[in-house]
N, C-alpha and C positions, 0 to 999 in steps of 0.2 A: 523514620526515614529522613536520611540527610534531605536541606530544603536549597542544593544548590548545586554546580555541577560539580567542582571541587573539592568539595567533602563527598559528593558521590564517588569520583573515582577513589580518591583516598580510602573511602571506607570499602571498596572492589578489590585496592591493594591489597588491606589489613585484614578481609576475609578470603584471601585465599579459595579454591576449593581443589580438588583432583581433578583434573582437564577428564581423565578415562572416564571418572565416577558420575561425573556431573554435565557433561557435553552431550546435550544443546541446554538442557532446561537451566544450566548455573548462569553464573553472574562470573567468569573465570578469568583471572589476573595469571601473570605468569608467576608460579612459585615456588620461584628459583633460591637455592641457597647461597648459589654461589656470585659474588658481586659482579663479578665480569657480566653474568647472562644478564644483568640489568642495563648494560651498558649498551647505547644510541649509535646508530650512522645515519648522513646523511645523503640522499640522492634527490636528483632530480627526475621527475614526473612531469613529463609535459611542462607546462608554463610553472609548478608548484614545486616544493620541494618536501618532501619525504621524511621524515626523523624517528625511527624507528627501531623497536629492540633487534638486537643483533637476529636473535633467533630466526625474525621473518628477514629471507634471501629471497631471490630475485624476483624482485617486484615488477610486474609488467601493466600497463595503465589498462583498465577494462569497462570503465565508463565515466561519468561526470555528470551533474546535472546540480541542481540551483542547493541541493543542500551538502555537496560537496564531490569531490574526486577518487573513483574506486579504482584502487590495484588488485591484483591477485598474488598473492608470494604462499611462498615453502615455508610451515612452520615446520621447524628443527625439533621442535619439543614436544606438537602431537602429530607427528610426522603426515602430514596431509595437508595439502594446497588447501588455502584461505583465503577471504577476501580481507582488504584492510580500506576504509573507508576512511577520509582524512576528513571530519565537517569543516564546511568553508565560513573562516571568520565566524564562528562560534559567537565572538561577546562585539559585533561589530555594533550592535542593538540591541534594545529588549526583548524584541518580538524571536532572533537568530537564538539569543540565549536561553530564552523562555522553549526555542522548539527544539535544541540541542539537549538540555535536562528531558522534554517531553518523550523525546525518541529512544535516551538511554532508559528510562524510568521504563517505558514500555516493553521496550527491548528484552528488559529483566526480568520482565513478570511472565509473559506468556511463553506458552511450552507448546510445542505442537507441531505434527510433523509437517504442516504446510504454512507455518509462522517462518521466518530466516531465524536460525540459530545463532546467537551471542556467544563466541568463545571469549574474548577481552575487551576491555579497554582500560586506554593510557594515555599519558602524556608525559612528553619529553621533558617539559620546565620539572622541576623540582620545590619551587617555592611556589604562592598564591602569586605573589609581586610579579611572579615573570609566565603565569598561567596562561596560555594563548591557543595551544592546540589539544583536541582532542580526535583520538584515534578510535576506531569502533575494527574490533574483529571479527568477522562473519562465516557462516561456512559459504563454499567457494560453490557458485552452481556452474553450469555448460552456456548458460545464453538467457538473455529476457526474451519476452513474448513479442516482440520487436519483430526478431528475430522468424517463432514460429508462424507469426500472420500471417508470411510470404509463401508458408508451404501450404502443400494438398494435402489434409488431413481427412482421414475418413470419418467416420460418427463416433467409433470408440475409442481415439484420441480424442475429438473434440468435447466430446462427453465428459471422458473421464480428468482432462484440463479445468473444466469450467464446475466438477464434483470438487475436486480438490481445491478451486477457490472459494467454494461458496462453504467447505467445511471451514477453513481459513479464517473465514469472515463472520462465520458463525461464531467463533472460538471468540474472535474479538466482542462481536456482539454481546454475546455471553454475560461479557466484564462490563457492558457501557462504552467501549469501547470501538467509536466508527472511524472508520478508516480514511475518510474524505479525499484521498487522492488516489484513485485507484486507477492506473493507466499502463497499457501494456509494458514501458518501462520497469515498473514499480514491480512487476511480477518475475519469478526465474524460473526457470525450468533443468532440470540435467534431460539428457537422451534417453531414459529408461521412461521418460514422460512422467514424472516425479515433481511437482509446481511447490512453490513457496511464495509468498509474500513477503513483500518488505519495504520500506524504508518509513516511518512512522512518524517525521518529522510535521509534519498535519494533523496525525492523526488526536483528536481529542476525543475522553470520555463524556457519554452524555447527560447532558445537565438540564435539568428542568426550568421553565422561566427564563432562559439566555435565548436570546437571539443570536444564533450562531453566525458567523463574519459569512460573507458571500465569497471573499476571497481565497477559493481554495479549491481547490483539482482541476487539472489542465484542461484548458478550457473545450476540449473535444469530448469530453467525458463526463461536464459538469452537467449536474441534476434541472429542472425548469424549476423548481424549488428555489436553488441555490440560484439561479443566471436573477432571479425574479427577488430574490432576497425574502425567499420568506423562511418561516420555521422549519426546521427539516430531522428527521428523525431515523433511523439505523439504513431504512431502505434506501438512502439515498447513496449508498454504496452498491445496490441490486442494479439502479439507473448504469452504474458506471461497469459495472458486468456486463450487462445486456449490448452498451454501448461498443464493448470489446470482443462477444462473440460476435455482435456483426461483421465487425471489421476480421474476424479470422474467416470467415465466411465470406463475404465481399472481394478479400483484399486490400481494404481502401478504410479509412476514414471513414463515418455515416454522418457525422455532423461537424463538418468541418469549417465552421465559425473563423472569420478573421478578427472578431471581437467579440464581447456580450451580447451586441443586439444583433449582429448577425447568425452570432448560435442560437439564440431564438428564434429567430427565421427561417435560420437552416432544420428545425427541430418542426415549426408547424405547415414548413411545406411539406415536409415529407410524411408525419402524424395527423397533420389537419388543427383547426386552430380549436380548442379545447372549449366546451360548453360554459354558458353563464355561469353554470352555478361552480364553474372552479374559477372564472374570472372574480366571484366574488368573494375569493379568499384573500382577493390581492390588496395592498393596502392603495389609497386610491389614485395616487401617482403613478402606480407602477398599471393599473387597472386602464388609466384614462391612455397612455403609452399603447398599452395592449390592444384593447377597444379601438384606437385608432391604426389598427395594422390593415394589412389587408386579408379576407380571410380567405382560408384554405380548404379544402374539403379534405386535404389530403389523400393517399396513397392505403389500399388494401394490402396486409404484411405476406398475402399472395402477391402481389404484383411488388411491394420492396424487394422481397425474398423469392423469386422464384425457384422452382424445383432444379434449374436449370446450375445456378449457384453452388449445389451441395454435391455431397460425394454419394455415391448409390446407397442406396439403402445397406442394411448391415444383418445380414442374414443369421447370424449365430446371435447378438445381442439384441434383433428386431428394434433396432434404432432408426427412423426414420425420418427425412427431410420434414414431413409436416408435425412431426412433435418438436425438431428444434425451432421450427415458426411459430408454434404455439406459445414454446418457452421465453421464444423474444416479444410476441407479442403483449406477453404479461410482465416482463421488465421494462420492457419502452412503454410504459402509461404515463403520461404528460401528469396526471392526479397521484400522489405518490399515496396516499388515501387506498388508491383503487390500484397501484401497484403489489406486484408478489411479494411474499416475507424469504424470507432465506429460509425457513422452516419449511415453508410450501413449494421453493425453488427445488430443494433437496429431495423433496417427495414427487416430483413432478418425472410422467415416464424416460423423459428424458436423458435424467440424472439418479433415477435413484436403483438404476442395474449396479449399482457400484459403491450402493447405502450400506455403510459398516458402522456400527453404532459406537468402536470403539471410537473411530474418527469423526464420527459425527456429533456424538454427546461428551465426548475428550472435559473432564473438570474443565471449568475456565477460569482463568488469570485473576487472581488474586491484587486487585490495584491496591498496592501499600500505601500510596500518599493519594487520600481522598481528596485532598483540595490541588491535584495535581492540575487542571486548569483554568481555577481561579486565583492561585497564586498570581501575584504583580508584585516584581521587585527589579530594583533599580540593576542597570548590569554588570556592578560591582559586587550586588549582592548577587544576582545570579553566580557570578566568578567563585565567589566565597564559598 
């Protein structure tokens, strides 16, 4: 496994594969004979500017956010609208370079029909000397979950949204593999109600003996694990599910934190403030902080969730309002200990009218570079 981004795409170049043969699960470069189809234009995209193979035409901007600017364009060569994701300043730091390699490396390994599909990546520079941009090709979906929170979903959309994430998630699981930023954003959807996940630049495999950074999934979704900085283990991706079926359910935000310690607050007025014996997990800063709040009794997920919120019951798949409060009530546990697994998420009456074992036990991802989140290298050498 190349150990940088540059020899990555390089070696993406020099392995070719057949876009028909190999689209979603390859690693696929354009592989063109002829020199022209290698050949760059440039546009502008909103504030950014675009340099891209000819093949992708009309680029129209389709969203943005902290790890970079998404278009949608016509590929000419698998003839099917795509997305083309430009990451923003890539080698501007360690940490951008370090999660630009993290996202491509991921991107490559897992296969799965609710993972975002990798058709290319590229870059315009030609030498290392002048290496500055990298381009990601993705398949192209209808909308993020942005999007579907706004509408009236009955139980078997809702359902089968929140089945297709957690197989998703499972797949990553699988590998070691948590997802850390998992926010209606980060999710897409086409109209057939067909979900995928993506953008993986957080995401890291998991490590034993590391205290994982706190700094990571937006702040409305983040785990009490993670707001509290303590060790945190795959289910801390389940916190950030649960946090997003309510809000499709709600409409609204459930913990809408203007900082860390107000998402805390915002999490135990509404949950109640959590027993000694999980304050005694905390280390003793964060404990004597805690200790000193005011406490909550909090809210029964009958009175968060009333019956009144959801869509009638569902008569052909007996999908009903109080199994999806059960289901939140076991992803929103403040003890992530005492939280659901994604294996019990999955079996839960819930979600599991829609349990297919091809999608549910799917091989999982093969991570080729083991020291893929312990690697530290300067951001030359990342470039390199």
């Amino acid at each position: 496994m190349c150990v940088c981004v540059h020899a990555f795409v390089h070696f993406c170049v020099e392995h070719s594969l057949d876009a028909q043969k190999a689209a979603p699960q390859g690693f696929i470069m354009n592989n063109n004979k002829r020199g022209e189809e290698r050949e760059f234009y440039s546009l502008d995209v909103g504030d950014s500017t675009f340099t891209v193979l000819k093949c992708y035409q009309n680029l129209r901007p389709i969203g943005s956010g902290a790890q970079g600017i998404v278009c949608s364009a016509y590929d000419h060569n698998l003839e099917r609208n795509v997305a083309i994701k430009k990451l923003s300043r890539p080698f501007q730091n360690q940490t951008h370079a370090k999660r630009a390699y993290r996202e491509l490396v991921l991107m490559k390994c897992v296969n799965h029909k609710n993972i975002i599909g990798l058709l290319n990546v590229f870059s315009p520079q030609k030498s290392l000397e002048e290496f500055a941009d990298v381009y990601i090709v993705m398949e192209l979906m209808d909308a993020n979950l942005c999007q579907v929170i706004q509408m009236e979903l009955d139980h078997e959309r809702l359902s089968y949204l929140l089945y297709q994430m957690l197989c998703g998630i499972k797949h990553l699981h699988a590998a070691g593999i948590i997802h850390r930023d998992l926010k209606p954003s980060n999710i897409v959807v086409k109209s057939d109600c067909t979900l995928k996940i993506l953008d993986f630049g957080l995401a890291r495999t998991a490590a034993t003996g590391l205290l994982m950074t706190p700094y990571v999934v937006t702040r409305y979704y983040r785990a009490p694990e993670v707001i509290l900085g303590m060790g945190y283990q795959a289910n801390v991706d389940i916190w950030s599910v649960g946090c997003i079926l309510a809000e499709m359910i709600r409409h609204k935000i459930l913990f809408a934190g203007r900082d860390y310690i107000d998402q805390w607050n915002k999490v135990i007025e509404q949950l109640g403030t959590p027993p000694q014996e999980f304050l005694m997990k905390l280390n003793q800063s964060v404990r004597t902080y805690v200790e000193n709040r005011p406490r909550y009794a909090g809210y029964s997920f009958d009175k968060l969730f009333p019956d009144v919120l959801f869509p009638a019951d569902s008569e052909h798949n007996k999908l009903k309002a109080s199994q999806a409060r059960d289901l939140l009530s076991r992803m929103l546990v403040i003890d992530s200990s005492k939280r659901i697994s994604v294996d019990e998420a999955l079996k839960h009456p819930y979600i599991n009218v829609w349990y297919d074992p091809a999608e549910v036990e799917a091989p999982p991802p093969k991570i080729t570079d083991k020291q893929l989140d312990e690697r530290e290298h300067t951001v030359e050498e990342w470039k390199g």
